[in-house]
Backbone bond lengths (Angstrom), bond angles and torsions (degrees), N, CA, C in turn:
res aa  C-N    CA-C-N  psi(-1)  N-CA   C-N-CA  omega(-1)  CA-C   N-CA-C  phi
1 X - - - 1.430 - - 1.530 111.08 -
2 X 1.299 125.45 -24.70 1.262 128.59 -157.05 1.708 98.99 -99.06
3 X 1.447 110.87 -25.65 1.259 114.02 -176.97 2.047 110.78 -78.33
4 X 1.517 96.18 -44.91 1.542 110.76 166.41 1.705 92.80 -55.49
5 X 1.128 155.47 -80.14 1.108 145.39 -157.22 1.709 117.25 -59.87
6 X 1.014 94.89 -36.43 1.611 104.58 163.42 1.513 113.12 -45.73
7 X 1.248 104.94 -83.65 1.166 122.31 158.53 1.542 122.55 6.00
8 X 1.173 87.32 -83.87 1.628 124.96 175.16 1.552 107.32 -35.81
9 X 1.149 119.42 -57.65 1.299 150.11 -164.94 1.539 91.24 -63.65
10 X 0.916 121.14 -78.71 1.605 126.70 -174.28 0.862 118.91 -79.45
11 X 1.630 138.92 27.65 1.539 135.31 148.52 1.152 81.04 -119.53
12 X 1.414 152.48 15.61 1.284 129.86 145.70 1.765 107.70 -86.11
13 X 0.942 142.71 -61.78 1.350 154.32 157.12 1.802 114.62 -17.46
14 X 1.506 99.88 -46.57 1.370 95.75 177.57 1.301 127.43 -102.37
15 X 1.821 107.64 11.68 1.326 120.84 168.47 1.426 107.58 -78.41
16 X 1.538 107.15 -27.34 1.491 108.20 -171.13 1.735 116.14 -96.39
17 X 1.283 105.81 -13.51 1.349 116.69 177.93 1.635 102.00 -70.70
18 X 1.377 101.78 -55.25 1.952 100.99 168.71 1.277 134.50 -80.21
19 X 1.213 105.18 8.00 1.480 90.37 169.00 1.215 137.83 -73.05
20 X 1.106 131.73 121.45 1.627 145.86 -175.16 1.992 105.37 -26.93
21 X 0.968 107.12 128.28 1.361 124.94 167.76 1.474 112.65 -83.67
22 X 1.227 114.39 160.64 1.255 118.87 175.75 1.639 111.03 -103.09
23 X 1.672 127.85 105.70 0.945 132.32 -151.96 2.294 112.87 -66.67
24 X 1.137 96.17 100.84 1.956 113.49 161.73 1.450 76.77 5.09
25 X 1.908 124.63 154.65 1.213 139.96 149.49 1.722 81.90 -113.24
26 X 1.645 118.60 132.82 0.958 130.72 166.18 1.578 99.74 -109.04
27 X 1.276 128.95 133.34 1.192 127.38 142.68 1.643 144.37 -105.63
28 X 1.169 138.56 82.37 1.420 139.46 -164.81 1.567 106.37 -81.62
29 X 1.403 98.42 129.67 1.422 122.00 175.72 1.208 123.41 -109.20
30 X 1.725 107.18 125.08 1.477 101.41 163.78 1.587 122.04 -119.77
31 X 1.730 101.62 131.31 1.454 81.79 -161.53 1.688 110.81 -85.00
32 X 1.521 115.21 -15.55 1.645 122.70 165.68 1.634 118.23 -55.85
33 X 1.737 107.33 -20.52 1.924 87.73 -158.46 1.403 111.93 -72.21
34 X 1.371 128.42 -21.15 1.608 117.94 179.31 1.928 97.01 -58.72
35 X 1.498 107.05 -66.36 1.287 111.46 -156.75 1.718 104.03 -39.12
36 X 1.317 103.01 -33.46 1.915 105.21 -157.69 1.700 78.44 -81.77
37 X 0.979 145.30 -65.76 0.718 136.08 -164.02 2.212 133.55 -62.00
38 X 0.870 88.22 -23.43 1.587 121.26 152.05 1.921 118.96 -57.50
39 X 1.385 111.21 -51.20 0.970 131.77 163.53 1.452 122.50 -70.59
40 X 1.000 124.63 -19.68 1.630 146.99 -172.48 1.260 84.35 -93.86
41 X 0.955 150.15 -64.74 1.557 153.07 -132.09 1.820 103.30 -102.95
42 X 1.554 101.78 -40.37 1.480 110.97 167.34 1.358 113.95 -64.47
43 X 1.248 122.25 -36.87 1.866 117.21 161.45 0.939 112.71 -63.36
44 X 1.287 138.98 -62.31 1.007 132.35 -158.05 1.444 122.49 -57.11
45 X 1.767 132.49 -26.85 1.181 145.24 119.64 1.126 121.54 -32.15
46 X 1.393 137.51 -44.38 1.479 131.07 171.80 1.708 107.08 -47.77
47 X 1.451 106.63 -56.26 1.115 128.68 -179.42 1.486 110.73 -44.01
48 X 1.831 113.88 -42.98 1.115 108.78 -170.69 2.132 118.50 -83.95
49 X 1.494 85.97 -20.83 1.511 92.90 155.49 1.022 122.92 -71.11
50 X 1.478 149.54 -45.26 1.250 146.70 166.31 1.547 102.06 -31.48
51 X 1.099 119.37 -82.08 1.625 128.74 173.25 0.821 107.49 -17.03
52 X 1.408 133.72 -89.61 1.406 161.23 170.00 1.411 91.83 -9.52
53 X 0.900 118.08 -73.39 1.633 130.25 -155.19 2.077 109.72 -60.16
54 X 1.552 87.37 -39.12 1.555 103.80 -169.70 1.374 105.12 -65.71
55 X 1.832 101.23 -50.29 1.563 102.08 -174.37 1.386 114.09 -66.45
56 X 1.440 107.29 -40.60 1.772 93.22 168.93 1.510 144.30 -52.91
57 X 1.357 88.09 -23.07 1.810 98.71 179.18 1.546 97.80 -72.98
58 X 1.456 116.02 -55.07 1.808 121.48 -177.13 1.531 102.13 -32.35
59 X 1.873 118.55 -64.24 1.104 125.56 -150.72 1.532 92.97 -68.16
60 X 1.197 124.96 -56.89 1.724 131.90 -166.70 1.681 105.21 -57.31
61 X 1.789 124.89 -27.23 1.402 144.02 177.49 1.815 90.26 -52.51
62 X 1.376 106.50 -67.45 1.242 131.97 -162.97 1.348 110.91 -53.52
63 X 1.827 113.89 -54.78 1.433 117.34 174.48 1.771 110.58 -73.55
64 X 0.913 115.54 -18.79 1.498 123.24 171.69 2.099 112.39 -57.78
65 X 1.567 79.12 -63.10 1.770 83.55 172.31 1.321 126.89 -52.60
66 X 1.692 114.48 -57.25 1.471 124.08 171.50 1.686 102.12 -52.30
67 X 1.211 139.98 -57.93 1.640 128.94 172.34 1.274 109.95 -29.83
68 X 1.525 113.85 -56.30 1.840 111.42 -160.26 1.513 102.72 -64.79
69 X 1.354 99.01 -49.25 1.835 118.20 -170.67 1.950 98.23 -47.39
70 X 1.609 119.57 -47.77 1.450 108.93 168.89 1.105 122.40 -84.94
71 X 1.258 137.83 -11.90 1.098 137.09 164.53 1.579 108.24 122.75
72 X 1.397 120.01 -9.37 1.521 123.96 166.13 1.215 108.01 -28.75
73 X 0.887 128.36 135.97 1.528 155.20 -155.27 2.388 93.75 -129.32
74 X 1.195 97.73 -65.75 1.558 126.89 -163.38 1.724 102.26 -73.61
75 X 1.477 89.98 -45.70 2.192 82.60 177.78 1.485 108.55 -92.59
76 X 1.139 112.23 -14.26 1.596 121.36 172.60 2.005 100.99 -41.55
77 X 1.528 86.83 -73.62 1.433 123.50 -172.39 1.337 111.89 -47.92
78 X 1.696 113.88 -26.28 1.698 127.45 -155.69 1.590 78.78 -95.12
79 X 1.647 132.73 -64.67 0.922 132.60 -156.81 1.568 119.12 -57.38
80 X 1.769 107.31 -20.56 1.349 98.27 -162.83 1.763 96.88 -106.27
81 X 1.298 102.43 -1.72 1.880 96.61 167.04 1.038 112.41 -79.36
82 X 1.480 140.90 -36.79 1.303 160.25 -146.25 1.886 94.59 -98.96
83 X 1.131 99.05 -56.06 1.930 88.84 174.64 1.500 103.47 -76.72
84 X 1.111 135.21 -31.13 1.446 127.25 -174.78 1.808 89.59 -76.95
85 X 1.261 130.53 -80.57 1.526 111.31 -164.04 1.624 125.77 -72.27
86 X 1.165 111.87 -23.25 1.308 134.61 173.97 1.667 112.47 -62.25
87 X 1.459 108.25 -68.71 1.506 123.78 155.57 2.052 117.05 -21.79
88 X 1.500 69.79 -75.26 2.060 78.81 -172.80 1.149 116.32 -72.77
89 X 1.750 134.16 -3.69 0.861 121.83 -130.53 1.973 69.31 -113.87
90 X 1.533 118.19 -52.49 1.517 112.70 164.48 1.446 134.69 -70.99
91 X 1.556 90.98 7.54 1.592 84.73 150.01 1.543 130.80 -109.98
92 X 1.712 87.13 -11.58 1.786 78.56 175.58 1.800 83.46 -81.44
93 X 1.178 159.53 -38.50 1.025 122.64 -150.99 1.625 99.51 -75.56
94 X 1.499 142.26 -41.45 1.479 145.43 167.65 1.572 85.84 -27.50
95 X 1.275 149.05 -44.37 1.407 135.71 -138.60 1.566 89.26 -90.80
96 X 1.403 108.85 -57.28 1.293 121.63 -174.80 2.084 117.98 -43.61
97 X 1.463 77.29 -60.53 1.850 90.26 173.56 1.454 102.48 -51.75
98 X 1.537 133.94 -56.64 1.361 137.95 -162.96 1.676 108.81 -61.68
99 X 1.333 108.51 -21.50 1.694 101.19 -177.35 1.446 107.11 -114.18
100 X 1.258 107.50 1.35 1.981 108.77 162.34 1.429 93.61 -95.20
101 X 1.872 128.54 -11.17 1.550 85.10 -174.54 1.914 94.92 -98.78
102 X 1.380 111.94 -9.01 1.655 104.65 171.78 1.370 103.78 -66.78
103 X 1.180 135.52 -62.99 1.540 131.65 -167.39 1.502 88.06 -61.19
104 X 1.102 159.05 -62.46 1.421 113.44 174.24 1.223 142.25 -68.09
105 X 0.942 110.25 -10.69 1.587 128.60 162.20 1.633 119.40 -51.77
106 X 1.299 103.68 -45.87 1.564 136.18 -168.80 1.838 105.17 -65.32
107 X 1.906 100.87 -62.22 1.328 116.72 -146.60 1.325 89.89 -96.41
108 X 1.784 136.72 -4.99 1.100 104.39 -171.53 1.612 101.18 -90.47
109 X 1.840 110.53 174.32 1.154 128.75 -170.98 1.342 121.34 -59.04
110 X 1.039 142.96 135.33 1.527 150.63 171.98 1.017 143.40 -76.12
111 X 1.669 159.40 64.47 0.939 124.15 -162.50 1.653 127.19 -39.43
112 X 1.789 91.76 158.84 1.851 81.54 -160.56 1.627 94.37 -113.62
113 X 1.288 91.19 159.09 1.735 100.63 163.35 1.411 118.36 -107.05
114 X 1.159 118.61 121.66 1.647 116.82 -177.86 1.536 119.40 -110.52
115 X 1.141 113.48 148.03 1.052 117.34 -176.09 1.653 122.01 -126.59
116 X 1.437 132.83 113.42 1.335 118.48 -175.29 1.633 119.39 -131.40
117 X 1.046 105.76 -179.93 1.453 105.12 174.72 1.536 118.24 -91.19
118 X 1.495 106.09 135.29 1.635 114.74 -171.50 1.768 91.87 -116.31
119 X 1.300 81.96 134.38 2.020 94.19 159.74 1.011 114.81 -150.12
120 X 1.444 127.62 134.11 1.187 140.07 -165.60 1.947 115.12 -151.08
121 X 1.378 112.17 138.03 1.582 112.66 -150.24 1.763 92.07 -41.19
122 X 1.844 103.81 138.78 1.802 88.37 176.24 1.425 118.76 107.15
123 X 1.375 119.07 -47.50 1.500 138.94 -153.93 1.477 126.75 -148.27
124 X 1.117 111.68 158.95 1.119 116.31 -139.72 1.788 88.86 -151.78
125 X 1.867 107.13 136.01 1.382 87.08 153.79 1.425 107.35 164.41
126 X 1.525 131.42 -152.36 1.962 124.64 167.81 1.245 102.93 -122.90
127 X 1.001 104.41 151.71 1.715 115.36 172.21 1.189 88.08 -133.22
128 X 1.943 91.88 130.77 1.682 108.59 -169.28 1.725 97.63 -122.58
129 X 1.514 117.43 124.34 1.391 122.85 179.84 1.138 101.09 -122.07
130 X 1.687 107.54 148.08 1.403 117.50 -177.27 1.253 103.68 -154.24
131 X 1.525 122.51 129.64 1.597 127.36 -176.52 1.582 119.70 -92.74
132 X 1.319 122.10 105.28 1.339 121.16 -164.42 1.577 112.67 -82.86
């Protein structure tokens, strides 16, 4: 009887030792990742004005030459307004996009590293935390 109760005893105990927990909801916040990421996305448009801008001058280079080579006088003239305002006009905006995506790059929030003082009977010292 004592062994049946034994028994007993410890598949009750180790039903409760295993039972499944209900798993912590951790949530980690960052309050920088839109901005950095905003900025990521704002280069990458800067970037695409640069391009933009480069290939147009090539293509307008190109329609410029074929004008002189026939004797266009009028598309000569068309080609070199269109790369002169057309040209500069997407690269100052590439310039523009490139320093809205640093100032956000710059101003958004950081995770921080902190650093404080620990004392404990004996000791002395910093405890340094940092959120990855």
């Amino acid at each position: 009887m004592r062994l049946a109760s034994a028994l007993l005893a410890v598949a009750v105990s180790a039903a409760s030792v295993h039972a499944d927990r209900a798993p912590e909801k951790v949530t980690r916040t960052d309050p920088g990742a839109t901005r950095r990421t905003a900025a990521t996305w704002t280069l990458v448009g800067a970037g695409g004005l640069f391009l933009s801008s480069v290939v147009l001058g090539l293509y307008e280079k190109h329609a410029y030459d074929d004008d002189v080579a026939r004797g266009d006088v009028a598309g000569a003239n068309h080609a070199v307004v269109v790369a002169r305002y057309g040209g500069t006009g997407l690269f100052a905006a590439g310039v523009v996009a490139a320093g809205v995506a640093v100032y956000l790059r710059v101003t958004a929030p950081e995770k921080h590293t902190i650093v404080t003082p620990a004392v404990a009977p004996g000791q002395v010292g910093l405890a340094l935390t940092h959120s990855f």
